[in-house]
KEMI-579135 format. One record per residue (C-alpha): chain; residue in one letter; x, y, z; residue number from 1. Coordinates in steps of 0.5 Angstrom, whole numbers, plus 500, padded with zeros to 3 digits. Layout:
 cadena residuo  px  py  pz num
      A       A   X   Y   Z NUM
...
***
This chain:
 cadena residuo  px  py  pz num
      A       X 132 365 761   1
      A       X 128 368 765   2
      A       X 129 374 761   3
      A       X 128 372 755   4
      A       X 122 370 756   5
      A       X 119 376 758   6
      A       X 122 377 752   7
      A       X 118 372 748   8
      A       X 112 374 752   9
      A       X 111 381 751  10
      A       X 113 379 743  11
      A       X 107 375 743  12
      A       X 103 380 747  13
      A       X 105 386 742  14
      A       X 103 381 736  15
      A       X 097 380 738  16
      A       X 095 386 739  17
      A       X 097 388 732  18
      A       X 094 382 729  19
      A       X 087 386 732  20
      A       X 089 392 728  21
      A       X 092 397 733  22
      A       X 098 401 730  23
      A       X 106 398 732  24
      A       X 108 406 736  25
      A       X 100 405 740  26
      A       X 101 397 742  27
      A       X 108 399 745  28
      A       X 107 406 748  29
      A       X 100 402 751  30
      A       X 104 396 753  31
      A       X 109 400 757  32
      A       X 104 405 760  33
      A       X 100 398 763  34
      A       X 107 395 766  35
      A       X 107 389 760  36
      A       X 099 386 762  37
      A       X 097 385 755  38
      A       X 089 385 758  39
      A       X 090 393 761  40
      A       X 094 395 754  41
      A       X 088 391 750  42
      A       X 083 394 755  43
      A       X 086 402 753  44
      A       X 087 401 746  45
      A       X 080 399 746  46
      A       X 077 405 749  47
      A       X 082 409 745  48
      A       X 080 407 739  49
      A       X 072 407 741  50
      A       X 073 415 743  51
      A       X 078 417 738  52
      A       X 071 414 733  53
      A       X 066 420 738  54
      A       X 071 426 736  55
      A       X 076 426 743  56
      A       X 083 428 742  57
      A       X 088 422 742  58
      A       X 092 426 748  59
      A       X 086 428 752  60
      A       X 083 420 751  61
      A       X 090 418 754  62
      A       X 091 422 760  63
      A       X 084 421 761  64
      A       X 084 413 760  65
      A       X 090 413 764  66
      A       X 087 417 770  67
      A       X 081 413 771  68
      A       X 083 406 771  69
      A       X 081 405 763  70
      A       X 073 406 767  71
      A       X 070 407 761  72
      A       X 064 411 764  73
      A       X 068 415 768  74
      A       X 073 416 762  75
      A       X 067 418 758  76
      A       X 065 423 763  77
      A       X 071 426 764  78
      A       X 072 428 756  79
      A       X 065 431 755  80
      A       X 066 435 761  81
      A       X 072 438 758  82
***
């Protein structure tokens, strides 16, 4: 039972963030990345959106995101400076 419903929760979390636009493959890799926590995943998929949106390269934006805690200042620098 306990598995099922981290099943269940990460079922939801996923369809949530899909129901805020994110495509299927970035909601699952972010949700993987951050350990199942909805809030962090949301947080990524936010700021990946925000700075894809400026001209950043999705690869680039990740790698950033992932090193700097999904700071968005700090993040920021970090791909002008690149």
């Amino acid at each position: 039972p306990a598995c099922l419903l981290q099943i269940l929760s990460y079922l939801g979390a996923c369809d949530r963030l899909l129901k805020q636009g994110y495509e299927e493959g970035q909601v699952e890799e972010a949700m993987e990345m951050f350990q199942y926590s909805e809030k962090k995943a949301a947080e990524f998929l936010r700021l990946l959106a925000q700075f894809n949106d400026m001209g950043f390269q999705q690869n680039e934006i990740k790698e950033v995101l992932l090193l700097c805690g999904n700071q968005r200042e700090k993040a920021l620098e970090e791909l002008v400076m690149k």
